[in-house]
C-alpha positions as CSV (number, residue, x, y, z in Angstrom):
1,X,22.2,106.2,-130.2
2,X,25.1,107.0,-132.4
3,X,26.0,104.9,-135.4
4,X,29.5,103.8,-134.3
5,X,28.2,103.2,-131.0
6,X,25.7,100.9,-132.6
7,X,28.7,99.6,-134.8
8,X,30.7,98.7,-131.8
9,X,27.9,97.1,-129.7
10,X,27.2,95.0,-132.8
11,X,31.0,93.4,-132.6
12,X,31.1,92.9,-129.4
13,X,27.7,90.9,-129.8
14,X,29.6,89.4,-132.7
15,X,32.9,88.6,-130.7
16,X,30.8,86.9,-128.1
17,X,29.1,84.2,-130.5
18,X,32.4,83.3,-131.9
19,X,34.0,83.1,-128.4
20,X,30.9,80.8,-127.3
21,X,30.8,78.5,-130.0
22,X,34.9,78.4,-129.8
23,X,34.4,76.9,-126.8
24,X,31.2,74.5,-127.0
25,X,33.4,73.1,-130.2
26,X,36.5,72.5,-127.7
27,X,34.9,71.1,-125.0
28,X,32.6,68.8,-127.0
29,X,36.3,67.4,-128.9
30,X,37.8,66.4,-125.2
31,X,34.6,64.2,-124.6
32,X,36.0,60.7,-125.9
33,X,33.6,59.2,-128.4
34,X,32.6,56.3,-126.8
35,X,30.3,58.6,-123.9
36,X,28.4,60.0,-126.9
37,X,25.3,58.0,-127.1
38,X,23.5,57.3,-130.4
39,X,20.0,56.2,-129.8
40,X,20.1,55.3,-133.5
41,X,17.2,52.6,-134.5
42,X,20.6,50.7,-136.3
43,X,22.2,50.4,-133.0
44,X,19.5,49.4,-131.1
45,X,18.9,46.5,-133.6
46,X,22.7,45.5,-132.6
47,X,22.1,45.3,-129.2
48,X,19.3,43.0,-129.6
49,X,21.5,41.0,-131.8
50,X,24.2,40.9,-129.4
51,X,22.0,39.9,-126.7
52,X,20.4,37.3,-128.6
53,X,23.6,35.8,-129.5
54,X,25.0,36.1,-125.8
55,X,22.1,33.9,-125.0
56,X,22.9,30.9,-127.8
57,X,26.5,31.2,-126.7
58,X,25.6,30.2,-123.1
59,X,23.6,27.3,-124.3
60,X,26.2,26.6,-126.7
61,X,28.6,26.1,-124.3
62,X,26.6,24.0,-122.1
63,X,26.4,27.1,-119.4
64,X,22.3,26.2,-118.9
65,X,22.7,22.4,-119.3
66,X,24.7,22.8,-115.8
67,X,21.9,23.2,-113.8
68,X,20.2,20.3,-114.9
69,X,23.2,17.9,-114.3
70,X,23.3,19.5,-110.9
71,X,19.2,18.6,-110.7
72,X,20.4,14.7,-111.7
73,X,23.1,14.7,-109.3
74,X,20.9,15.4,-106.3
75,X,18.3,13.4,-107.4
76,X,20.6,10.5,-107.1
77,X,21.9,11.0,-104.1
78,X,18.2,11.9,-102.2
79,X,16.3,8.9,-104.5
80,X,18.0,5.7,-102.3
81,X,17.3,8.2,-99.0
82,X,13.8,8.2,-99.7
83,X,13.1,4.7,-100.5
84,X,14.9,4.0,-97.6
85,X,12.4,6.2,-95.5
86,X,9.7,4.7,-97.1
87,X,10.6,1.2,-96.5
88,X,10.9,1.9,-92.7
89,X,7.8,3.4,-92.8
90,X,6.1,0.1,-93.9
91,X,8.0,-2.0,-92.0
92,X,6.8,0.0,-88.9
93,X,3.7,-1.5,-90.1
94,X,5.0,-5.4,-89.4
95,X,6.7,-4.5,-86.5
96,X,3.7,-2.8,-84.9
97,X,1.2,-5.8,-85.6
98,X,3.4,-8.6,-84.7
99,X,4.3,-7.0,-81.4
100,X,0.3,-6.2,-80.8
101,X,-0.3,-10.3,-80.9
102,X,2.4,-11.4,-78.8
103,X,0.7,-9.1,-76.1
104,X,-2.8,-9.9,-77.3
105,X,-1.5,-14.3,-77.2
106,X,-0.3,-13.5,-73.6
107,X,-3.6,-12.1,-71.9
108,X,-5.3,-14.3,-74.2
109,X,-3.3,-17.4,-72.1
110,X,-4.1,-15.5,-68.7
111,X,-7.4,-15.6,-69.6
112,X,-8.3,-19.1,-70.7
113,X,-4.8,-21.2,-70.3
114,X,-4.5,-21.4,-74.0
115,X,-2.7,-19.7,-77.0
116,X,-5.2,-19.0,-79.7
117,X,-4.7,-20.2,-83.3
118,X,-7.3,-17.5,-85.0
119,X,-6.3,-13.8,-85.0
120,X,-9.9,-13.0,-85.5
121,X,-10.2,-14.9,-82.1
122,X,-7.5,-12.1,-80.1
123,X,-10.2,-9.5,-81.2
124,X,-7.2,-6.8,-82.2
125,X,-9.2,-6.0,-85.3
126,X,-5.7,-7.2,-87.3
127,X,-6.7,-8.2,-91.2
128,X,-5.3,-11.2,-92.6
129,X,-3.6,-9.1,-95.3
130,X,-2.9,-5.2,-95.7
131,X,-1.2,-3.9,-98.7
132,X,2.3,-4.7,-96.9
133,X,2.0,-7.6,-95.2
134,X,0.2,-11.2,-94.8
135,X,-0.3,-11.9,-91.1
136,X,-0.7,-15.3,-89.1
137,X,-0.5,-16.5,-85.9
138,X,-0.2,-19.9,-84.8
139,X,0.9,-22.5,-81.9
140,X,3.6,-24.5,-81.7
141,X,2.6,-27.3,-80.2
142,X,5.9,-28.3,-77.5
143,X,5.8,-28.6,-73.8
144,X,5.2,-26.2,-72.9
145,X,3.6,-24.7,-76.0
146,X,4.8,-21.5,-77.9
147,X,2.9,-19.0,-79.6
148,X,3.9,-17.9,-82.7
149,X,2.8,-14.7,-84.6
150,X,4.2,-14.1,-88.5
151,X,4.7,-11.0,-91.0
152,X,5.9,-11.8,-94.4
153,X,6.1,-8.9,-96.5
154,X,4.1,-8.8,-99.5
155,X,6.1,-6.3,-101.0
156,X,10.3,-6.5,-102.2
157,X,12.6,-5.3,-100.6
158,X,11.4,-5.3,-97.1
159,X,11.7,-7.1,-93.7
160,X,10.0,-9.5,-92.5
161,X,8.8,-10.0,-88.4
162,X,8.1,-13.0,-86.0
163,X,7.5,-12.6,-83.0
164,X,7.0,-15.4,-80.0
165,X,5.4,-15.7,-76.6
166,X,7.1,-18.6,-74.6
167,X,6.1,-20.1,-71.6
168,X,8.0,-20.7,-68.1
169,X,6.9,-23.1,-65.2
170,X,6.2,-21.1,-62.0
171,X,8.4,-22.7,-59.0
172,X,5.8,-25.6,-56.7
173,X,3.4,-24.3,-59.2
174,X,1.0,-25.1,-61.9
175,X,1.0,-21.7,-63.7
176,X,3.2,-20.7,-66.6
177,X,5.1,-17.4,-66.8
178,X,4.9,-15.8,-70.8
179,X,7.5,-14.1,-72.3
180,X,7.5,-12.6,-75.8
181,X,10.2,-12.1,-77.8
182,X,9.9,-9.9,-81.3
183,X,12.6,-10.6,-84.4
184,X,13.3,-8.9,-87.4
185,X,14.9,-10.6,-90.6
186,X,18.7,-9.4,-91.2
187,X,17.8,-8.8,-95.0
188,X,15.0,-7.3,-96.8
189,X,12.8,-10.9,-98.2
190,X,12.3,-10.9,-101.7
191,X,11.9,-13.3,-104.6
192,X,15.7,-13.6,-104.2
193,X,15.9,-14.2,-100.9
194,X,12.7,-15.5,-99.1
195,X,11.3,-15.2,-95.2
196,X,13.7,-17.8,-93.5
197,X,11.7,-20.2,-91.4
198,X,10.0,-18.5,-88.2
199,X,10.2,-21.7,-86.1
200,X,11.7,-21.4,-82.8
201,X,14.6,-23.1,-81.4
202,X,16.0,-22.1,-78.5
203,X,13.9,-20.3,-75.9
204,X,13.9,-16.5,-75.8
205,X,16.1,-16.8,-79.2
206,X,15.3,-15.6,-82.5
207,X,16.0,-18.3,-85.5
208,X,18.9,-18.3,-88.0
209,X,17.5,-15.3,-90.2
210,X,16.9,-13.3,-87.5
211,X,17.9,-10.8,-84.8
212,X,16.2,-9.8,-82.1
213,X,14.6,-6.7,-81.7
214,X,14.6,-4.6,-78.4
């Protein structure tokens, strides 16, 4: 090849490179600064620092504390619903037990023309005493007679039962027709306020204390 054909391929070349880095220079000035990353181990550490301090500024500011207000809130307002639940639960108990000896005190009359006195002796397999509640039975001894059966709570706060098996005279007959009745106090008993008295006084009526229970 010729020298000045060598000469003019050699500006050209020339004219190129300058044209190129021309415009990788202009088109790197229109990209605004803050898209140009620098993974710089300086900046890095300033992110960490920012994140950390996000974190204390939430706390500061009582942003995480929120949550457990919230928690205390709820529990407040679900505590007095499960007590609640749990009393009824244990008062099931006393209902349950008293209604079980009026029935037991009526076939027990059927049987042998008596109310029994012993709840060992109505064979129900009822203890004496459970964790919730003291149970007795006993017979009043009117004309006719009435049966009485007792659950006083041996815990606060929760309701006591009585429940009674009365006795009606059969029309030109000797024989008695039974009738039991089951009552609940109107208040929880405790120290405070104590099992009113489980005596009867009208018949098919629950005493002053107590309503009836269908």
């Amino acid at each position: 090849m010729k020298p000045k054909a060598m000469q003019r391929l050699n500006q050209r070349a020339k004219l190129n490179e300058t044209s190129l880095v021309s415009v990788r220079k202009k088109f790197i000035g229109n990209i605004p600064q803050a898209m140009i990353q620098d993974n710089s181990p300086a900046q890095e550490t300033q992110g960490g620092k920012t994140s950390k301090i996000l974190i204390w500024g939430l706390a500061g500011c009582g942003c995480l504390g929120f949550g457990v207000i919230l928690l205390s809130i709820l529990a407040a307002i679900a505590l007095p619903s499960f007590l609640n639940q749990a009393n009824k639960a244990r008062e099931a108990e006393g209902k349950t037990y008293v209604g079980s000896l009026n029935r037991s005190q009526q076939a027990h009359f059927l049987e042998k023309e008596a109310f029994s006195d012993s709840i060992e002796a109505l064979g129900l397999g009822i203890p004496a005493q459970t964790e919730t509640y003291s149970y007795q039975v006993g017979v009043q001894p009117s004309q006719p007679p009435v049966a009485i059966a007792l659950a006083t709570p041996v815990q606060e706060n929760i309701k006591g039962y009585v429940g009674f098996v009365f006795l009606t005279p059969e029309a030109e007959s000797d024989s008695f027709i039974s009738s039991a009745i089951l009552c609940e106090t109107i208040a929880p008993v405790s120290a405070a306020s104590p099992l009113p008295s489980p005596t009867p006084t009208a018949f098919m009526e629950c005493p002053a204390g107590f309503v009836v229970l269908d």
